[in-house]
N, C-alpha and C positions, 0 to 999 in steps of 0.2 A: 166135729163132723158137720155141724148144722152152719158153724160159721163159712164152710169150707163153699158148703152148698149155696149161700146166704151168698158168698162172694162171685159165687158161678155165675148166679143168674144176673144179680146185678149187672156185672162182667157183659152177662150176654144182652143185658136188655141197653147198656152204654153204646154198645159196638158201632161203627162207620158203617152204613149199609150202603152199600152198590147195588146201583138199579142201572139197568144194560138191556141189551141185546146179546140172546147167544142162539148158537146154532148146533146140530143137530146131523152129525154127514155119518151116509147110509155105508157099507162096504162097496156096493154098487154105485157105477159112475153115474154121477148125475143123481144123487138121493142126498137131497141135503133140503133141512126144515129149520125155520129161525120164528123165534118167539120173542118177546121181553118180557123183564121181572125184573118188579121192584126191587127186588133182595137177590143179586147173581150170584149171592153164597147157599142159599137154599135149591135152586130152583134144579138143579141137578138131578140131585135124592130127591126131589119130589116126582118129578119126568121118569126118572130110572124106575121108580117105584111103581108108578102109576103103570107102565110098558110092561113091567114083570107080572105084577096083577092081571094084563089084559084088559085094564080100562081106562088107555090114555082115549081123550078127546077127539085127536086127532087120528082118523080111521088108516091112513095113506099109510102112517107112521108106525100105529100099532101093527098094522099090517106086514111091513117089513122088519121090522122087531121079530115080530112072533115067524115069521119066515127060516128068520137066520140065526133062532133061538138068543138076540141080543147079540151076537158075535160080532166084532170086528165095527162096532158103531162106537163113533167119538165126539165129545161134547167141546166144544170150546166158548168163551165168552168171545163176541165180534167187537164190542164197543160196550165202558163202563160212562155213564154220564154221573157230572157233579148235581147231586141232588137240592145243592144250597145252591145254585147257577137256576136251577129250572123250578124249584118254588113249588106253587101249586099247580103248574101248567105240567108236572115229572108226566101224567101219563097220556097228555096230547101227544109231548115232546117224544115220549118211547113210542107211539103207532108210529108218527112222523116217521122217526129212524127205525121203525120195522122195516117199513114201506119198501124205503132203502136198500137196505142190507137187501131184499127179499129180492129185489132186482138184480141187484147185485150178483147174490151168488146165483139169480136162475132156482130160487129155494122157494118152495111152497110155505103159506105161514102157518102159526101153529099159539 
């Protein structure tokens, strides 16, 4: 059992992380919120988590969250960036393409 465990974590501490941009669309037209994170495999369950709690960051968001009891809101990643391409400069390069997307979709950031 301990090896099993032993091989989990390893497992998880080896893994590919994807650092991205994702976004955030409300049920309502026109409600859409875009963030980045280092890790697009986490950053979900931690957003999800923090809304359900009642103490995301972002006021706009928890707002409409707690409105529509979370219903009918959907997560997607916008852009995964190669983390060995952008080196140390990963979290210039993720504002940079906040910026973007933030334009883009007409989405407030987060």
């Amino acid at each position: 059992m301990k090896t099993d465990r032993k091989a989990l974590l390893t497992a998880y501490r080896e893994r590919k992380v994807a650092a991205g941009i994702f976004a955030v669309m409300g049920p309502e037209a026109g409600q859409c919120w875009v963030g980045l994170a280092p890790d697009l495999s986490t950053v979900w369950n931690r957003t999800a988590f923090q809304l359900r709690l009642g103490g995301h960051p972002c006021r706009t968001l928890q707002a409409a969250w707690s409105a529509r009891c979370g219903e009918d809101f959907t997560f997607r990643e916008v852009e995964r960036l190669d983390t060995e391409e952008t080196g140390s400069d990963l979290h210039r390069t993720l504002r940079a393409r906040l910026a973007v997307w933030a334009e883009r979709l007409a989405a407030e950031k987060i």
